[in-house]
N, C-alpha and C positions, 0 to 999 in steps of 0.2 A: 534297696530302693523298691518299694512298693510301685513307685507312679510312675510315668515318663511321659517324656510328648515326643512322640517321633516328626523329622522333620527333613525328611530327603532322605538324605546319606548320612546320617546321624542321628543319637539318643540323647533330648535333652530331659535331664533330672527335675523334676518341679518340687520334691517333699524336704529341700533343704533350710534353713534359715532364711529368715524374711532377708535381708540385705544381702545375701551370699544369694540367695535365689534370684531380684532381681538383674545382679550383675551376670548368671547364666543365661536368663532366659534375654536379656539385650547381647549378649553373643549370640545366641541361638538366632536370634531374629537377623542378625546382622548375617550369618552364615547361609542363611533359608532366602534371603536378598542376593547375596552375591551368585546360590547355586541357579536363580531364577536369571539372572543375566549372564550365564553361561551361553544359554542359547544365541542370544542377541550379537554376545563377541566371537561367537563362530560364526552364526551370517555374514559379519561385517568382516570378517579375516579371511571367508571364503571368496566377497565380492573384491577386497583387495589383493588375492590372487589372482582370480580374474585379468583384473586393469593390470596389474605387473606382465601375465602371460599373454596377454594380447598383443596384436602386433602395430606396423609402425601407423600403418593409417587409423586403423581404432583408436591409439593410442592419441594423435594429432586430434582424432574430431571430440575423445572423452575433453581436450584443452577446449577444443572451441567451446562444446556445450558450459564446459567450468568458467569463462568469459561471459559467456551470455547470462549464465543464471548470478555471477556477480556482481552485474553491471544490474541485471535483474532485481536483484533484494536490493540495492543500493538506493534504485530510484522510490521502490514500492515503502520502504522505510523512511525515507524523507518527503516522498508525496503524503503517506500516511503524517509524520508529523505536522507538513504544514497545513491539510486540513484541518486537524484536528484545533490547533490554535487558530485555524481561520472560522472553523467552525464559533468556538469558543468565547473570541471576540467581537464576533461579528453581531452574535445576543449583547452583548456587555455595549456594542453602539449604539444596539436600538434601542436599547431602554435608557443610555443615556440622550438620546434626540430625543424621545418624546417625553424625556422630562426636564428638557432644555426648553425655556421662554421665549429664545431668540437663537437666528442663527449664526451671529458673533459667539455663541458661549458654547456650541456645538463645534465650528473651527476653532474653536483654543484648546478643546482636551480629547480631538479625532485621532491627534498624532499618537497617544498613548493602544488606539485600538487600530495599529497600523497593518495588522496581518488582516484583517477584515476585508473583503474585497468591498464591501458597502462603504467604506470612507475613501476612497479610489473614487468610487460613484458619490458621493457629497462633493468631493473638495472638486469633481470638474461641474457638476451643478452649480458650486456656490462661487466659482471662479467666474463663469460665464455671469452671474448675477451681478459679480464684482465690477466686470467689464461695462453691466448697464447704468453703473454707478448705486448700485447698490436699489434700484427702485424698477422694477419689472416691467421694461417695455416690449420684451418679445417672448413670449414664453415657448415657443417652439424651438429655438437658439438656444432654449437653455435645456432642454430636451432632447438636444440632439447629442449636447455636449455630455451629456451623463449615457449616451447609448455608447458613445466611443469612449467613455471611460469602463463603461460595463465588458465594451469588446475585448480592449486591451488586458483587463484582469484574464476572461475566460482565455485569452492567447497565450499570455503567462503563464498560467496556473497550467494550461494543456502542456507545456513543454515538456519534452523527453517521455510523455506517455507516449507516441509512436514506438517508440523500443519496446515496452511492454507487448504492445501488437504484432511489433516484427517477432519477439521471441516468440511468443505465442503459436504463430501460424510455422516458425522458420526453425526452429527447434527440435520438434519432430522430426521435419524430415532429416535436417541433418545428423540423429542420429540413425535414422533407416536407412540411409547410406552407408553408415557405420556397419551395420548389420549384411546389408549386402554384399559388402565388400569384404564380410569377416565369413560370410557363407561360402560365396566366390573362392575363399583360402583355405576354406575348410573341405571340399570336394576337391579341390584341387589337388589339395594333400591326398584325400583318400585313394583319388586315380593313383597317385606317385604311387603311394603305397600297398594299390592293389588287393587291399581286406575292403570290402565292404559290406563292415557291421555297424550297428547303429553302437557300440564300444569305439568303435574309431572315429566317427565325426560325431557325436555327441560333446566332446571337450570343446572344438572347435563353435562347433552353434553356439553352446552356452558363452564361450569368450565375444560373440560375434551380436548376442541380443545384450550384452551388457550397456552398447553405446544408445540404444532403443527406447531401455529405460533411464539411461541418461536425459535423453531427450526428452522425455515427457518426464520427470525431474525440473524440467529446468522452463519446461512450457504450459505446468497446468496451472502454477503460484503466476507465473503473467498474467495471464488467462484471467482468472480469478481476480487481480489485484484492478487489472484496467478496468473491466468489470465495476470493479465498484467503485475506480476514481471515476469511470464516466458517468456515473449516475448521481456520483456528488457532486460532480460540476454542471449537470442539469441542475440540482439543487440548487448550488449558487446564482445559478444563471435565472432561475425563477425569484430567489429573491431580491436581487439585485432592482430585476424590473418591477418587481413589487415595491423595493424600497424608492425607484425613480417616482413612482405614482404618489407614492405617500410625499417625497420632499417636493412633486409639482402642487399637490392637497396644501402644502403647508405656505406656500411662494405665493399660491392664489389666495387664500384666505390671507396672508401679511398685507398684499396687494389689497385686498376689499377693506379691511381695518385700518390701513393709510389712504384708502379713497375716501372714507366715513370719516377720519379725523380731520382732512383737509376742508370736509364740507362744512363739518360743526364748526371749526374755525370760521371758514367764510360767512356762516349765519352770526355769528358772534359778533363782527365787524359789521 
């Protein structure tokens, strides 16, 4: 063999036959993969020695942090979902209102764009409109009734984002308590023990910052997550009252086009 391509810990052949070559050199690659994730399965073998050798209060607070950051991705994975459809539908209503005639034909296909917080804000506008019998004699009534349907969506949709804030700020420290309390064990030992080298409480520290990064583990994806539901629900919260303006725009001008028909009438007579 003239050629080769070295590749770690091994010689792969490249001047063989076209079809026998490419079946080496897809091992070879396959090989030069698995020796690059060597490293990655001894980090991870060495942090799960760690959590095994640690002790019993480290041990209890690595569960709490594992509680927080599940409850954690749980809410941030279905907050993310249902923006995203809220997001989604909520275009897919407005371009079906304003290319709706009237606002009988807008309540008969709202229910289809139900994750939308802006059909929540129609259907209490057009209920209160319903109430005036369908012909606009108070329009601050019907104003008011579309602000507490706007409230009510941003109260819903906030649910269970305060957990995201509690881990957030509460997650750190409870793993720094971990670590104090894993230091606290570690000099203690040392006194017993009577050596004091940085050989002898070096295991212990290291056992003792694992619940640390536990914590900020399980506090920067909160962090990050409310973050950006709070600033999609400013989002919502600005369109919502921009969609209120737009269905008041549309209630007054129905209102001025049934004051003009009723006049033409009367001149007609």
């Amino acid at each position: 063999m003239k050629e080769g391509r070295s590749g770690g810990l091994f010689f792969c052949p490249t001047n063989f036959n076209v079809e026998f070559s490419r079946i080496a050199l897809s091992f070879c690659k396959l090989v030069s993969m698995s020796q690059l994730t060597l490293p990655a399965f001894y980090v991870g073998e060495e942090i799960v020695t760690l959590v095994t050798q640690s002790g019993l209060v480290a041990k209890i607070v690595l569960f709490i942090l594992l509680g927080f950051s599940i409850l954690s991705w749980s809410i941030i994975l279905s907050k993310w979902a249902a923006f995203k459809r809220a997001r989604t539908q909520s275009g897919r209503f407005l371009r079906a209102y304003r290319k709706a005639n009237r606002m009988q034909d807008v309540s008969t296909v709202a229910e289809q764009f139900k994750p939308s917080p802006l059909v929540a804000v129609f259907d209490g506008g057009y209920e209160e409109l319903r109430r005036q019998g369908g012909v606009v004699r108070n329009i601050t009534s019907i104003q008011r009734a579309m602000q507490i349907a706007s409230s009510e969506e941003l109260t819903k949709n906030e649910r269970r984002l305060t957990w995201l804030a509690t881990t957030g700020s509460v997650a750190p420290f409870v793993g720094l308590f971990g670590t104090v309390w894993g230091i606290i064990d570690a000099f203690h030992g040392l006194g017993t023990a009577g050596a004091a080298t940085l050989r002898a409480v070096a295991p212990g520290v290291s056992e003792a910052l694992i619940t640390t990064a536990a914590g900020l583990f399980a506090a920067i994806p909160a962090v990050i997550a409310y973050n950006q539901f709070t600033q999609t629900m400013r989002e919502f919260g600005a369109r919502m009252d921009d969609f209120s303006l737009e269905f008041l725009n549309t209630v007054e001008r129905d209102k001025d086009r049934d004051a003009r028909l009723v006049e033409s009438a009367r001149e007609r007579t």
